[in-house]
C-alpha positions in Angstrom: 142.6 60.2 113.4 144.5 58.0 111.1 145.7 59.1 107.7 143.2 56.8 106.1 140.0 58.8 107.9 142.1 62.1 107.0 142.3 61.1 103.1 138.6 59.7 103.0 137.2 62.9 104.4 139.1 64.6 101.8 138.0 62.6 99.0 134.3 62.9 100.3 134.6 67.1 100.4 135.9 67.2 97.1 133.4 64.9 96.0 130.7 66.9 97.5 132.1 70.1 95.8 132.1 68.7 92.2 128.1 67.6 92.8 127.3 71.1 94.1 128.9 72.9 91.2 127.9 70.7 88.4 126.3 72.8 85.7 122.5 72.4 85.6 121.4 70.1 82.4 119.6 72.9 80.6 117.8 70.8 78.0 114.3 71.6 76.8 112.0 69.2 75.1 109.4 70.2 72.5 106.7 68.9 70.8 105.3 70.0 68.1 106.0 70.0 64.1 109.0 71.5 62.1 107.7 74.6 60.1 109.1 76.2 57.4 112.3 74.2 56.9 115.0 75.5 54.8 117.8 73.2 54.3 121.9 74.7 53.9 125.0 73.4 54.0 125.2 73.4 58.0 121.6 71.6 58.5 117.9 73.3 58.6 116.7 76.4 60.2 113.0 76.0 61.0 109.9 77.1 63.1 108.9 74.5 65.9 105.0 75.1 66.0 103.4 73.6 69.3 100.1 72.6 70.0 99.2 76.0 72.0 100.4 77.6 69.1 103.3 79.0 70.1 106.6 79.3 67.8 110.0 78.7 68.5 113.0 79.4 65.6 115.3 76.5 65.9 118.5 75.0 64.3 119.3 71.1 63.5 122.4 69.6 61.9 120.5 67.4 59.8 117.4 67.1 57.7 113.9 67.8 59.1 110.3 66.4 58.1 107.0 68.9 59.1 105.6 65.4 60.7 104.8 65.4 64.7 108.5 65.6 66.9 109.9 65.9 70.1 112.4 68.6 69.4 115.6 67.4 72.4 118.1 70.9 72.5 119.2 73.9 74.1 118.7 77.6 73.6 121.2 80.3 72.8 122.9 82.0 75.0 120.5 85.2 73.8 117.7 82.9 73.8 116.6 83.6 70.3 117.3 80.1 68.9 117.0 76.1 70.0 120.0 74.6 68.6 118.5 70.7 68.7 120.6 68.0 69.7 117.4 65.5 68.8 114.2 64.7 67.1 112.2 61.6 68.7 
């Protein structure tokens, strides 16, 4: 083996590695309408009501309207909250 075949086989495993230990994308999408909004200095804490009915307390940096979304965002690490990164 040549030094070329050593380094590519090197490159490949380390390539290989960062793949496998990539963080999983732990975005969540919901739909459903912005409850309850009350608006601060940081942005708007509000209730994301789905169509099943369920409730979800959630955070976003800017200004919210109660009119149909798709809530883009990630929970807490408690799991309490969706801090949303986007509304579609």
């Amino acid at each position: 083996m040549n030094r070329y075949t050593i380094l590519s086989l090197v490159l490949l495993t380390a390539v290989i590695l960062m793949i496998s230990f990539s963080p999983a994308d732990d975005t969540v999408e919901i739909t459903g309408y912005a409850d309850n909004p009350h608006e601060n200095q940081n942005g708007t804490t509000f209730s994301i009501k789905d169509p099943q009915g369920n409730e979800t307390k959630a955070f976003y940096s800017g200004k919210v309207d109660s009119s149909l979304h798709v809530f883009k965002g990630r929970y807490s690490e408690d799991g309490n909250i969706l801090f949303v990164n986007d509304i579609d």
